[in-house]
OpenMM code with the backbone's topology and positions (N, CA, C; nanometers):
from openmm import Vec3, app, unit

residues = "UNK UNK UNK UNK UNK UNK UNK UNK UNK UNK UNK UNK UNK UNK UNK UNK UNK UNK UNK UNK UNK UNK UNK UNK UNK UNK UNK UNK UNK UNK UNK UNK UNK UNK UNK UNK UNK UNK UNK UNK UNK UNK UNK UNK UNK UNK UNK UNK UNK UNK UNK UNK UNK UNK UNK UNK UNK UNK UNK UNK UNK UNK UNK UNK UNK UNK UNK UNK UNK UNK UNK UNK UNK UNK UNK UNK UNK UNK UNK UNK UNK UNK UNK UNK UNK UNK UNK UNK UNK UNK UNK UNK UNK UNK UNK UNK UNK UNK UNK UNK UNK UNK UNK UNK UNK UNK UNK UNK UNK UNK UNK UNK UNK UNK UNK UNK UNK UNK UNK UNK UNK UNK UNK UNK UNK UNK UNK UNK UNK UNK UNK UNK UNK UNK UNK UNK UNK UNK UNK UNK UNK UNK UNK UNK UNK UNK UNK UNK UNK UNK UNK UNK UNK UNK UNK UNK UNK UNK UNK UNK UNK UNK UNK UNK UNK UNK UNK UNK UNK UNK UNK UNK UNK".split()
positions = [
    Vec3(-2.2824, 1.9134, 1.3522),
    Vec3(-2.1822, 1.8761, 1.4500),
    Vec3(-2.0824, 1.7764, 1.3911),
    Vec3(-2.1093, 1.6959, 1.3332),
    Vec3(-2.0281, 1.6309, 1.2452),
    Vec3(-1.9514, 1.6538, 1.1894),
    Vec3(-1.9620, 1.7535, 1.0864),
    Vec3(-1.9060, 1.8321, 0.9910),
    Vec3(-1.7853, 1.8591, 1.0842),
    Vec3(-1.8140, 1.9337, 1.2025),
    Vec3(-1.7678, 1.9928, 1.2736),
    Vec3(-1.6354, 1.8753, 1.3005),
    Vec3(-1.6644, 1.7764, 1.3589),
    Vec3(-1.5356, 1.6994, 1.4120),
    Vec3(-1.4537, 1.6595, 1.2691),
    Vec3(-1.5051, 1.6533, 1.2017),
    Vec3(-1.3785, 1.6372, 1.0665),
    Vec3(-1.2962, 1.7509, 1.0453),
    Vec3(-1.2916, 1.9152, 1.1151),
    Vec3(-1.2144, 1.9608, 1.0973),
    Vec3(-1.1654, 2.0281, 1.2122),
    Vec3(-1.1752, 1.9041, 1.2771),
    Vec3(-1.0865, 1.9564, 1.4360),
    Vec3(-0.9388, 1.9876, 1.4043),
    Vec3(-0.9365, 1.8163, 1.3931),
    Vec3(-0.7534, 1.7798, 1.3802),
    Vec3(-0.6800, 1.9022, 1.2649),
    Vec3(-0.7423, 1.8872, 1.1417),
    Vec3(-0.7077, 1.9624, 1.0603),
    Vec3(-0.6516, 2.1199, 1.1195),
    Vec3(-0.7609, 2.1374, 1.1975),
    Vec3(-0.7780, 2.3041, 1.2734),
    Vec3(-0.6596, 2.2820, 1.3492),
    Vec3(-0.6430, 2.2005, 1.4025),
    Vec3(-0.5370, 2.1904, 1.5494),
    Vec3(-0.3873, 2.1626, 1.4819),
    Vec3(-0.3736, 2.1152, 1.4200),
    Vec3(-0.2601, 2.1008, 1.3096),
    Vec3(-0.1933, 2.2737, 1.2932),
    Vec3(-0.3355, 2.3646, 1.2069),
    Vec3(-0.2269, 2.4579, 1.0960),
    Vec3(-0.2277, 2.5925, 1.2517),
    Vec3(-0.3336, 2.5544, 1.3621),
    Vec3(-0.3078, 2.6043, 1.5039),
    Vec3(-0.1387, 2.6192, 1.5492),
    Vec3(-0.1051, 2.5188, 1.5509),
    Vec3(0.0692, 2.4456, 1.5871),
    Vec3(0.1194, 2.5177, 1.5053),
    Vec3(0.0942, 2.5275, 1.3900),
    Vec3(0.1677, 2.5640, 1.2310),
    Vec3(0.1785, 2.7283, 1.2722),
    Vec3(0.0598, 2.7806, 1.3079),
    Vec3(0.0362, 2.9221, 1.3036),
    Vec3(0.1775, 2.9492, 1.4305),
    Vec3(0.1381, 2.9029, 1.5253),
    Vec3(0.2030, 2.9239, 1.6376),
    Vec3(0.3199, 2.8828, 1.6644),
    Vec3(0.4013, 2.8163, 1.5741),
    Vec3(0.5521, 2.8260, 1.5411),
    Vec3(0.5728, 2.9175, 1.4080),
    Vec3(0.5387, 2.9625, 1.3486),
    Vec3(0.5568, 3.0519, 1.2806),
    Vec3(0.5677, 3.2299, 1.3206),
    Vec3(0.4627, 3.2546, 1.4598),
    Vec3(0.4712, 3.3342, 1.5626),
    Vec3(0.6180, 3.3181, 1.6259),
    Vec3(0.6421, 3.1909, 1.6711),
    Vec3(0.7387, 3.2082, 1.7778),
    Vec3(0.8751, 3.2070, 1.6903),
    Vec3(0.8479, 3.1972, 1.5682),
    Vec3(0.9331, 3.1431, 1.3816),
    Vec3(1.0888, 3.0142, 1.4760),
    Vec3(0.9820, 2.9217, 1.5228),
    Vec3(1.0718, 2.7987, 1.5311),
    Vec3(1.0767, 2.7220, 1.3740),
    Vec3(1.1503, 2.6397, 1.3929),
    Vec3(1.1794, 2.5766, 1.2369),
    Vec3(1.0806, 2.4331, 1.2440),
    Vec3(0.9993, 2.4710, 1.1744),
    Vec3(0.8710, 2.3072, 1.2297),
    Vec3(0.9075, 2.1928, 1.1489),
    Vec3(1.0473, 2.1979, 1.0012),
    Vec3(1.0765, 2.0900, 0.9819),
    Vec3(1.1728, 2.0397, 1.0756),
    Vec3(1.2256, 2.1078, 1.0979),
    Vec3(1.2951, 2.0429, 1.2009),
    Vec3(1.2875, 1.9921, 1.3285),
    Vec3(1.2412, 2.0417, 1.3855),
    Vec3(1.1548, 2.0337, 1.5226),
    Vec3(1.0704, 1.9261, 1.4675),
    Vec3(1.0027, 1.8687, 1.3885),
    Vec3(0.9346, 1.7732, 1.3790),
    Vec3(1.0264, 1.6204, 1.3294),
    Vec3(1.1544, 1.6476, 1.3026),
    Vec3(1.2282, 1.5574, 1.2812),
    Vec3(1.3177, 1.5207, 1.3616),
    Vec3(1.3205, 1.6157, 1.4594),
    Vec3(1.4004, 1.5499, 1.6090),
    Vec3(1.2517, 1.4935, 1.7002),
    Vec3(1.1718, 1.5318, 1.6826),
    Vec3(1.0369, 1.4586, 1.7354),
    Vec3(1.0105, 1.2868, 1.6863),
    Vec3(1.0374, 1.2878, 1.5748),
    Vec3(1.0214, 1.1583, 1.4729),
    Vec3(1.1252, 1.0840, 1.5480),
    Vec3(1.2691, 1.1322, 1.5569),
    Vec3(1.3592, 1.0531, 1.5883),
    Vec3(1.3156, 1.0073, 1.7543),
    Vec3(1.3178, 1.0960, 1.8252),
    Vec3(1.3212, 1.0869, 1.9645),
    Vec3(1.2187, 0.9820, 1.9633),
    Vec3(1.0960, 0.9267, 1.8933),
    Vec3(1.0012, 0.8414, 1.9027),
    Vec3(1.0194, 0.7682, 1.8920),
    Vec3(1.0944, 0.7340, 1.7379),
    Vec3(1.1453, 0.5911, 1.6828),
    Vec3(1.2495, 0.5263, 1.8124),
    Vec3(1.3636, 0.6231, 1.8871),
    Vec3(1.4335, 0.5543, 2.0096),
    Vec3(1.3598, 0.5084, 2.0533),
    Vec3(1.2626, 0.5799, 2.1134),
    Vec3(1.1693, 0.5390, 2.2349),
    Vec3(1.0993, 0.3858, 2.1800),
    Vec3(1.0159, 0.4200, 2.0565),
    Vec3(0.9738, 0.2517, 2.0498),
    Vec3(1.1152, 0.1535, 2.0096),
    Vec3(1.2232, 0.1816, 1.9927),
    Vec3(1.3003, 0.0407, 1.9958),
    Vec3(1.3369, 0.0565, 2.1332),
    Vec3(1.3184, 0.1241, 2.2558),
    Vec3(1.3548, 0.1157, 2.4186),
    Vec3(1.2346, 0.0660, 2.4746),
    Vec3(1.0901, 0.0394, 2.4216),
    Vec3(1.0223, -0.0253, 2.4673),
    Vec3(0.9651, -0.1658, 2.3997),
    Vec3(1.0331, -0.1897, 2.2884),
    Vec3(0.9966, -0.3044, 2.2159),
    Vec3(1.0016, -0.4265, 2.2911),
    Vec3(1.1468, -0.4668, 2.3256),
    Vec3(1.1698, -0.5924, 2.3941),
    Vec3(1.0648, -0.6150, 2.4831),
    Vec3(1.0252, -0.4930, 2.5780),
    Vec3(0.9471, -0.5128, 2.6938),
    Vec3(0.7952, -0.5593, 2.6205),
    Vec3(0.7423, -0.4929, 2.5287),
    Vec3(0.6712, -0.5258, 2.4492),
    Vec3(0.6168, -0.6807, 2.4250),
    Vec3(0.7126, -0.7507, 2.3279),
    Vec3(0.7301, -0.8371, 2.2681),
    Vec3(0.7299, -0.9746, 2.3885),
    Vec3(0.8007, -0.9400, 2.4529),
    Vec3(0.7873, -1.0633, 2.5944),
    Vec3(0.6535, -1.0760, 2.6323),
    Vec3(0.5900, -0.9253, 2.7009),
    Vec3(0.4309, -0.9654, 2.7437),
    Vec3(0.3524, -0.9696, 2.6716),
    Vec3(0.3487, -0.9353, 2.4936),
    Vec3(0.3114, -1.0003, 2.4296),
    Vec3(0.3176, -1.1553, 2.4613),
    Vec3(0.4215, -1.1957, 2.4083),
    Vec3(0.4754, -1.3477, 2.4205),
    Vec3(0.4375, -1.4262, 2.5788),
    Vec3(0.4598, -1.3596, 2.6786),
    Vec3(0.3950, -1.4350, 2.8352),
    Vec3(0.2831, -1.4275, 2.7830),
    Vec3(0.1737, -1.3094, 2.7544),
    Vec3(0.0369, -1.3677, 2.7898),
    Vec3(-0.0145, -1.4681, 2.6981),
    Vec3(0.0376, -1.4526, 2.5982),
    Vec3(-0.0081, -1.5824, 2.4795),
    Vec3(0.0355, -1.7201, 2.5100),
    Vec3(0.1206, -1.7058, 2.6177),
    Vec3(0.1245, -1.8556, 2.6888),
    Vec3(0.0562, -1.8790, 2.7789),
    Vec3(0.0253, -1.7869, 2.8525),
    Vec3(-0.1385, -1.7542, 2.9718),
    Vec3(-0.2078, -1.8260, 2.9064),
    Vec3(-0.2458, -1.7434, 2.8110),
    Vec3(-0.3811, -1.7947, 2.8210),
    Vec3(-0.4100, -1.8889, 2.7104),
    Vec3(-0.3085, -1.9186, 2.6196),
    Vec3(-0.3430, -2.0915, 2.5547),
    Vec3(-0.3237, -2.2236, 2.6176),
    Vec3(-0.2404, -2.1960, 2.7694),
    Vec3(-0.2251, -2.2774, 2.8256),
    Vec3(-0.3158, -2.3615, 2.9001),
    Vec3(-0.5072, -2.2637, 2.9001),
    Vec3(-0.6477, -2.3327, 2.9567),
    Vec3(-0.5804, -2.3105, 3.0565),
    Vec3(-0.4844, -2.2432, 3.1301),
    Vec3(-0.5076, -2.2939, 3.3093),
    Vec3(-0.6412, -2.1814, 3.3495),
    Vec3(-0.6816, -2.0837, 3.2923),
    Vec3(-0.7825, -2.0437, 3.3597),
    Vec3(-0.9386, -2.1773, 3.3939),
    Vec3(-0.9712, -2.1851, 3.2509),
    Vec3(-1.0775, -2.3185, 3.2836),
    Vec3(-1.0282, -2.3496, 3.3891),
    Vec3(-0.9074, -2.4622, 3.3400),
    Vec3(-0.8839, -2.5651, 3.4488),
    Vec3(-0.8932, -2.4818, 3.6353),
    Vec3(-0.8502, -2.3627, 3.6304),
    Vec3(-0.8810, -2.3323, 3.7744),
    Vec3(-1.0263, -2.2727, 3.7805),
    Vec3(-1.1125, -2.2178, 3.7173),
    Vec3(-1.2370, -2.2077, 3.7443),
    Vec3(-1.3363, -2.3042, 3.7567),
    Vec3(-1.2935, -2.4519, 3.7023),
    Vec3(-1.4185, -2.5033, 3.7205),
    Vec3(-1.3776, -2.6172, 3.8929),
    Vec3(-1.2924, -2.5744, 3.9620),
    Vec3(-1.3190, -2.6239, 4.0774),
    Vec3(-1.3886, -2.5127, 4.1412),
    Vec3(-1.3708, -2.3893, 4.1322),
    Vec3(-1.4570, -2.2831, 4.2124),
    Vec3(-1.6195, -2.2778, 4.1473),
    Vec3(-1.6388, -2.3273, 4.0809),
    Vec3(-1.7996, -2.2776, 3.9553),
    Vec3(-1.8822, -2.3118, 4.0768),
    Vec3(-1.8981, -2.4120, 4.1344),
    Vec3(-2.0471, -2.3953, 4.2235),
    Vec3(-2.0050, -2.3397, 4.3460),
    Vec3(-1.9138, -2.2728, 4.3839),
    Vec3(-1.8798, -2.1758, 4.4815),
    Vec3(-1.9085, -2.0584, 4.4381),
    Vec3(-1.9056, -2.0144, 4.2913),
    Vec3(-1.9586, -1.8823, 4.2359),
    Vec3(-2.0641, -1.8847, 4.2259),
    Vec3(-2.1450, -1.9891, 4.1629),
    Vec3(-2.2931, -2.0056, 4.1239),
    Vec3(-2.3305, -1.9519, 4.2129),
    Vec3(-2.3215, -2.0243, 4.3849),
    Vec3(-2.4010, -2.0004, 4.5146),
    Vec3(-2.4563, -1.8680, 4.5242),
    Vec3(-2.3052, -1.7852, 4.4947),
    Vec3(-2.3268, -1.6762, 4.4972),
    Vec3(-2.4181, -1.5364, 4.3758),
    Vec3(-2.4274, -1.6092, 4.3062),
    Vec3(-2.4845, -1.5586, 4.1760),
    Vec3(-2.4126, -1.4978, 4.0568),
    Vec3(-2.1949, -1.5252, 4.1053),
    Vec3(-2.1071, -1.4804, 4.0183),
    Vec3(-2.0733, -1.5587, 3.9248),
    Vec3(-2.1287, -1.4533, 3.8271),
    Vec3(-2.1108, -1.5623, 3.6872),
    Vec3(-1.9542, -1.6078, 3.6305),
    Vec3(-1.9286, -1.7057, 3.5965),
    Vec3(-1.8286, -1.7733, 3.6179),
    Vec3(-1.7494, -1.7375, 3.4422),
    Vec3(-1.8443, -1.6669, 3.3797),
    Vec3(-1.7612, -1.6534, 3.2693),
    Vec3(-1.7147, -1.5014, 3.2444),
    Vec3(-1.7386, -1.4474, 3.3210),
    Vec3(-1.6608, -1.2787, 3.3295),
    Vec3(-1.5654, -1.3101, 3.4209),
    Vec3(-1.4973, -1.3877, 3.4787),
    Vec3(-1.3963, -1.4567, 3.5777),
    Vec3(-1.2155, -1.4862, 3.5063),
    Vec3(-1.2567, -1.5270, 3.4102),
    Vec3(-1.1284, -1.4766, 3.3074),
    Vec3(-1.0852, -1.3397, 3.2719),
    Vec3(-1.1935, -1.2716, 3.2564),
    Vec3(-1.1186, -1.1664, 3.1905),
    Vec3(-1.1166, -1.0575, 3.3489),
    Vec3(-1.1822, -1.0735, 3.4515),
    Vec3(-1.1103, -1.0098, 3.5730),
    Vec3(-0.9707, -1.0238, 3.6176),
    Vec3(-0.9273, -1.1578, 3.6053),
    Vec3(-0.7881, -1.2003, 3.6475),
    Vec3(-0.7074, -1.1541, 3.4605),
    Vec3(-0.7259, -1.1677, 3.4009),
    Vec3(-0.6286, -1.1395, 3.2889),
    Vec3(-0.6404, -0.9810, 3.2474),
    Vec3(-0.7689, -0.9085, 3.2806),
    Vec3(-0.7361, -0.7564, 3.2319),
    Vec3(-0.5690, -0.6740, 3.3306),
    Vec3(-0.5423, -0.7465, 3.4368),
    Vec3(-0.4019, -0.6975, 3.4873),
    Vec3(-0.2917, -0.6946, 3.4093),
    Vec3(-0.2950, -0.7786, 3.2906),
    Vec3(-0.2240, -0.8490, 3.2378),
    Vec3(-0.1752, -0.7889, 3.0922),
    Vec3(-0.3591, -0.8096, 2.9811),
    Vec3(-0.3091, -0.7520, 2.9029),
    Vec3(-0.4735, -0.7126, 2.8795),
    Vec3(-0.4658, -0.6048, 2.8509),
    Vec3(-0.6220, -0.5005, 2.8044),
    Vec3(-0.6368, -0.5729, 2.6287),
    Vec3(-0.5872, -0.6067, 2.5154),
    Vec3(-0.6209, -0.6270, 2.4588),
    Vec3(-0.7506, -0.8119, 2.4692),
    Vec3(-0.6559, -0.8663, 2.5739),
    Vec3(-0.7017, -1.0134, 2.6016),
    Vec3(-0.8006, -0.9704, 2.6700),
    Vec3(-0.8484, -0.8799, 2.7375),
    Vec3(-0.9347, -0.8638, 2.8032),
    Vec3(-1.0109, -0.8109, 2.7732),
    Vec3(-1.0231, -0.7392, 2.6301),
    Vec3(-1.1598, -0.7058, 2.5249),
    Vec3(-1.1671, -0.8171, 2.4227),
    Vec3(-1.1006, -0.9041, 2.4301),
    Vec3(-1.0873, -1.0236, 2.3317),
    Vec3(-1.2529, -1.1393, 2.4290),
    Vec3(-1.1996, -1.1136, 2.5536),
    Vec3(-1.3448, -1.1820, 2.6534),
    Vec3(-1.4378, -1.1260, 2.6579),
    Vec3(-1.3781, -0.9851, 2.6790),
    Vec3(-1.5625, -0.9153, 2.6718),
    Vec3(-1.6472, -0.9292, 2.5232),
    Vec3(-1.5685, -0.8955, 2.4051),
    Vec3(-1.6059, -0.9205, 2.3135),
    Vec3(-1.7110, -1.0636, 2.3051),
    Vec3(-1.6578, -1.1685, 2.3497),
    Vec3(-1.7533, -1.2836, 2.3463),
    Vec3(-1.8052, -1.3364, 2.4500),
    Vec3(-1.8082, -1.2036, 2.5507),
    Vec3(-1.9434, -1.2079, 2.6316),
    Vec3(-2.0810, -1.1768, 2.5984),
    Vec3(-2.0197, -1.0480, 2.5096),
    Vec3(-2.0791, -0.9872, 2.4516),
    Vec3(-2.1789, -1.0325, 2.3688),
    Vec3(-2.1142, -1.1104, 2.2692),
    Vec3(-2.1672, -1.2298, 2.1510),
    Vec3(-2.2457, -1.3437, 2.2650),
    Vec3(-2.2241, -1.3885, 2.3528),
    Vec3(-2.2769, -1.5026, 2.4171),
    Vec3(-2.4065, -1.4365, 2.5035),
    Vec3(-2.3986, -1.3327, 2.5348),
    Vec3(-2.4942, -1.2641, 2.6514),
    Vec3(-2.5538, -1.1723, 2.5804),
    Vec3(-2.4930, -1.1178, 2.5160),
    Vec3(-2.4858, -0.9579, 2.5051),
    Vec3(-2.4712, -0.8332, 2.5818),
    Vec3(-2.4607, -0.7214, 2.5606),
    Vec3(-2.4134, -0.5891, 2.6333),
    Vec3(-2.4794, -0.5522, 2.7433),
    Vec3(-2.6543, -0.6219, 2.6824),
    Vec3(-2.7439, -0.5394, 2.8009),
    Vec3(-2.7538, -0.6521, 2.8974),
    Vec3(-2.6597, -0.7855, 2.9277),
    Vec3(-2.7016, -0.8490, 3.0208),
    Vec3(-2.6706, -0.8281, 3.1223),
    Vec3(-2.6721, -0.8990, 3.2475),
    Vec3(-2.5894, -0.8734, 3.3535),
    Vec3(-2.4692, -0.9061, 3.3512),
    Vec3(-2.3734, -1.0088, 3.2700),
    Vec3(-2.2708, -1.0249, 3.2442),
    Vec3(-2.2249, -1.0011, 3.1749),
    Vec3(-2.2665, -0.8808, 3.0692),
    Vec3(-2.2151, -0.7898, 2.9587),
    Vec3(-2.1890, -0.6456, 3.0438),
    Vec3(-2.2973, -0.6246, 3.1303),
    Vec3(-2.2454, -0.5219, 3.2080),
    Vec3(-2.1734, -0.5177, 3.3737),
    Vec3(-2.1449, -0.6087, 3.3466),
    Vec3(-2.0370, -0.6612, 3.4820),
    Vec3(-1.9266, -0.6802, 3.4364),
    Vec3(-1.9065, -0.7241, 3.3021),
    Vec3(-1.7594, -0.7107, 3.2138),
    Vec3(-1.7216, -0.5583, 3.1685),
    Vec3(-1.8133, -0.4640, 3.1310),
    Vec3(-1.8221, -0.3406, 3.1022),
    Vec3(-1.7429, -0.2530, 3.2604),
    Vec3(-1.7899, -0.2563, 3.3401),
    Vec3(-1.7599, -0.2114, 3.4420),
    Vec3(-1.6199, -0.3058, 3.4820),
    Vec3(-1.6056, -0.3971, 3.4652),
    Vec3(-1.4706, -0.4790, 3.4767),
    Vec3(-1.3360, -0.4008, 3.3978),
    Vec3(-1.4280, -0.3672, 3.2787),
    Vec3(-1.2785, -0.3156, 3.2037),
    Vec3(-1.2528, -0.1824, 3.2430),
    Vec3(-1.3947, -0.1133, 3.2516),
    Vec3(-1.3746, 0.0787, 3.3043),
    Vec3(-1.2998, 0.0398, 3.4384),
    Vec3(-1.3060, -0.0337, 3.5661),
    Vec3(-1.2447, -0.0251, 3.7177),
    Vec3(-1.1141, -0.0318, 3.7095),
    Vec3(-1.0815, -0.1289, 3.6154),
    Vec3(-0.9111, -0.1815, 3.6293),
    Vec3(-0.8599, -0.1327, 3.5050),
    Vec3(-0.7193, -0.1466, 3.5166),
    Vec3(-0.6125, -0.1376, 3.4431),
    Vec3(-0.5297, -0.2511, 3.3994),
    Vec3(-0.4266, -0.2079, 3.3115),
    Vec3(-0.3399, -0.3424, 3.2702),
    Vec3(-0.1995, -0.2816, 3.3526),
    Vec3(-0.2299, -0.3317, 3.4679),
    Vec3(-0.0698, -0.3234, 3.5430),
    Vec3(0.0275, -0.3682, 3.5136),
    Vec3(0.0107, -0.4942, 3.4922),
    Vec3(0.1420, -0.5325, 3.4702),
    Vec3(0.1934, -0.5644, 3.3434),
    Vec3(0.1124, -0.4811, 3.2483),
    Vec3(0.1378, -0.4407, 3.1369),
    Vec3(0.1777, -0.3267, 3.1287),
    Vec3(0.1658, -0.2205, 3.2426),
    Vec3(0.2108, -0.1128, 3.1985),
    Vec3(0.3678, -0.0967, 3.2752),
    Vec3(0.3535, -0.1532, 3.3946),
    Vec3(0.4615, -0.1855, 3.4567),
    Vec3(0.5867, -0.2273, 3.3289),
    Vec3(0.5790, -0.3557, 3.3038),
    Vec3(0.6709, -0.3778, 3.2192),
    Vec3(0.6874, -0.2839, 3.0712),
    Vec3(0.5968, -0.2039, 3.0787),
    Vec3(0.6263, -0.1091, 2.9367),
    Vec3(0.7162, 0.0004, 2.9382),
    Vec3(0.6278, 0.0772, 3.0732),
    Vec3(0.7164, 0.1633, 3.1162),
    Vec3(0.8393, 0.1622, 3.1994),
    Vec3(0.8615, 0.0510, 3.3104),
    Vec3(0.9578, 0.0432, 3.3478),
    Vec3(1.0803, 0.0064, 3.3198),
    Vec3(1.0067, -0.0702, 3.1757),
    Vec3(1.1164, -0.2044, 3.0904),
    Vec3(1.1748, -0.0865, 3.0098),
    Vec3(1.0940, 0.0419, 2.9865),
    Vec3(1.1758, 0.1230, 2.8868),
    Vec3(1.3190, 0.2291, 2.9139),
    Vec3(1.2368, 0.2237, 3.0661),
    Vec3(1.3528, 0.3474, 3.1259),
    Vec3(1.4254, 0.2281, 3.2468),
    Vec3(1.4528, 0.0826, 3.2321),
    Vec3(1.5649, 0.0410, 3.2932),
    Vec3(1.5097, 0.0369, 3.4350),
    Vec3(1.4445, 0.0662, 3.4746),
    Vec3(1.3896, 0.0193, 3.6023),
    Vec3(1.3330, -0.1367, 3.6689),
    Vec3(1.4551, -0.1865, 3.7679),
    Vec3(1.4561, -0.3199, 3.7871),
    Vec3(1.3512, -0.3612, 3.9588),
    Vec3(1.3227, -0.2414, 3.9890),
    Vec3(1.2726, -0.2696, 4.1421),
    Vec3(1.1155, -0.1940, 4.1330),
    Vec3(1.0669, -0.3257, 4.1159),
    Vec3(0.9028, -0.2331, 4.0900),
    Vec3(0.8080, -0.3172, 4.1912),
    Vec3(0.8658, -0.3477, 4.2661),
    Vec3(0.8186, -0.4592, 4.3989),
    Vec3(0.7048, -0.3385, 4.4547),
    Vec3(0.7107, -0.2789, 4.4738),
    Vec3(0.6111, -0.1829, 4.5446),
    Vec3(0.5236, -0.1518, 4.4757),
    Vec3(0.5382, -0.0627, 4.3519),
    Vec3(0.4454, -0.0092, 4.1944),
    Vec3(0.3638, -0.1577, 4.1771),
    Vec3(0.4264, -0.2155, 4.1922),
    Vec3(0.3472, -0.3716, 4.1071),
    Vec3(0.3108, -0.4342, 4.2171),
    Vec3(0.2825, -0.3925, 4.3767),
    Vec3(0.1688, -0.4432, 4.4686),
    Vec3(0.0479, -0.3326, 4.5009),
    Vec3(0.1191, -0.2291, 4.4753),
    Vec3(0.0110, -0.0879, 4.4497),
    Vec3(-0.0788, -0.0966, 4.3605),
    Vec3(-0.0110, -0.1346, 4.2260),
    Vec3(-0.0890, -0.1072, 4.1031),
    Vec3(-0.2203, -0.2891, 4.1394),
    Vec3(-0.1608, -0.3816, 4.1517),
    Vec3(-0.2725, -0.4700, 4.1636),
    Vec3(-0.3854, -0.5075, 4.2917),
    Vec3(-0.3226, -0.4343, 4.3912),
    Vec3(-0.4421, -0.3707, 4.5176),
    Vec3(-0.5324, -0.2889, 4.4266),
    Vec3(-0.4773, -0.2063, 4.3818),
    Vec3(-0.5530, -0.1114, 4.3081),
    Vec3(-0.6874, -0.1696, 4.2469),
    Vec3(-0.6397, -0.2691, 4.1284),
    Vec3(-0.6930, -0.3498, 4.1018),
    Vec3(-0.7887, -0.4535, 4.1404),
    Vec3(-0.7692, -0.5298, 4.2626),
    Vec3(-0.8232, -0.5462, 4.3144),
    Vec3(-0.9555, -0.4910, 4.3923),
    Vec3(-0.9406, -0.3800, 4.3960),
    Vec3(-1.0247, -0.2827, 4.4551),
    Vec3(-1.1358, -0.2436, 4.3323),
    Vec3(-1.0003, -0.2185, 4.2196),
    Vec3(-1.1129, -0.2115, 4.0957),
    Vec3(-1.2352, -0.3273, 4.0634),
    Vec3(-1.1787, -0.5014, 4.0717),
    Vec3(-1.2765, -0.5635, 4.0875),
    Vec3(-1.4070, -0.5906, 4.1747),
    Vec3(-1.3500, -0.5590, 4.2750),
    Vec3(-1.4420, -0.5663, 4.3655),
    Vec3(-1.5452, -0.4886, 4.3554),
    Vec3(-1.4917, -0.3218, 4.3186),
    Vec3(-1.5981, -0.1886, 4.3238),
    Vec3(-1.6801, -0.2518, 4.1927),
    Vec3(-1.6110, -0.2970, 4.0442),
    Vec3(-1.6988, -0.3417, 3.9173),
    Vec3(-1.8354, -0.4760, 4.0248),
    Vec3(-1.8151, -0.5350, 4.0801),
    Vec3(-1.9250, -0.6037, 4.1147),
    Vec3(-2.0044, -0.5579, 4.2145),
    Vec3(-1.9567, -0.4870, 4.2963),
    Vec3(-2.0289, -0.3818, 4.3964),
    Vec3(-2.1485, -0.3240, 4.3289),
    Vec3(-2.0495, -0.2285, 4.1903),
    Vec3(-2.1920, -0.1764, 4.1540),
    Vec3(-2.2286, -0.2170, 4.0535),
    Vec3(-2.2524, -0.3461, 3.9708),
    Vec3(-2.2961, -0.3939, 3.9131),
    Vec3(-2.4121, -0.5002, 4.0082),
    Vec3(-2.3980, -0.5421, 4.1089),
    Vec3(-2.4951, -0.5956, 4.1718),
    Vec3(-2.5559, -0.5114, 4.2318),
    Vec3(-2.4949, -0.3444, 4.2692),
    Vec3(-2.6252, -0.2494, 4.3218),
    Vec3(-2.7267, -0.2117, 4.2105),
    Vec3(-2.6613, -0.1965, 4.1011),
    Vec3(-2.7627, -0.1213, 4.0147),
    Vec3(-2.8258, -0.1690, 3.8969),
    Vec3(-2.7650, -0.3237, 3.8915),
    Vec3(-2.8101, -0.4051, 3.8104),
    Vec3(-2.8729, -0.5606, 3.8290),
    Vec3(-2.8629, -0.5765, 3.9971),
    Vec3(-2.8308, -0.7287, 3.9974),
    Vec3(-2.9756, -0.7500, 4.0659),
] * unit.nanometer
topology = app.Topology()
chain = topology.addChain("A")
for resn in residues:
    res = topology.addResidue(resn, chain)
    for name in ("N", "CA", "C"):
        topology.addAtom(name, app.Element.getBySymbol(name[0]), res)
């Protein structure tokens, strides 16, 4: 089976190849208005890029998460919510890389099979990076009114957190 997946891509490649040669489109070319049309596209989404890059790296070196979790910590304790998968619930909206950057050293601190390795696990499968994708995609195609998309997309979210502890305390807690 192995063997096997090393010559998928390969297969699926001279597939394309076969099948413009059937239809006898020109595949250097056609692959060089493809190249181009891409390269636009990433300099039409760069800026948008580069900012939420740049916001969340002020997020989150700025400690305001600590600083706002540890007035809630024995309001979570009570409850049995562990207070260090609590960052990366509020920041996976934000940016998905920062938010495997936490699980990662939940991971290391707990590990995978704990309850707060798999309450972060289910944290990252429920939600999305909204307002990361918001500004990617909307920032690319010029779209200035995302007031609605961007209370949809973090209900959503919301819902996603909630369902990640739902069933992490049904089937694990």
């Amino acid at each position: 089976m192995t063997n096997l997946a090393n010559y998928i891509v390969p297969i699926f490649v001279l597939g394309i190849i076969l099948y413009a040669f059937h239809k006898k489109v020109n595949i250097y070319e056609s692959f060089l208005i493809g190249a181009k049309e891409g390269l636009v596209t990433t300099f039409k989404i760069a800026p948008a890029v580069i900012a939420m890059v740049f916001a969340t790296n002020l997020f989150l070196n700025s400690h305001f998460l600590e600083f706002l979790f540890s007035y809630f910590n024995p309001f979570l304790t009570h409850f049995g919510i562990p207070i260090s998968v609590l960052p990366m619930a509020l920041v996976r909206p934000i940016s998905g890389t920062a938010s495997l950057a936490i699980m990662t050293n939940i991971f290391a601190d707990y590990g995978p099979d704990s309850f707060v390795g798999r309450l972060a696990s289910n944290l990252q499968g429920c939600t999305d990076t909204t307002i990361y994708v918001l500004a990617l995609y909307f920032g690319s195609i010029k779209v200035t009114k995302t007031k609605h998309a961007l209370q949809a997309g973090l209900f959503a979210d919301f819902v996603g957190i909630l369902a990640a502890f739902l069933i992490t305390f049904l089937f694990f807690g």
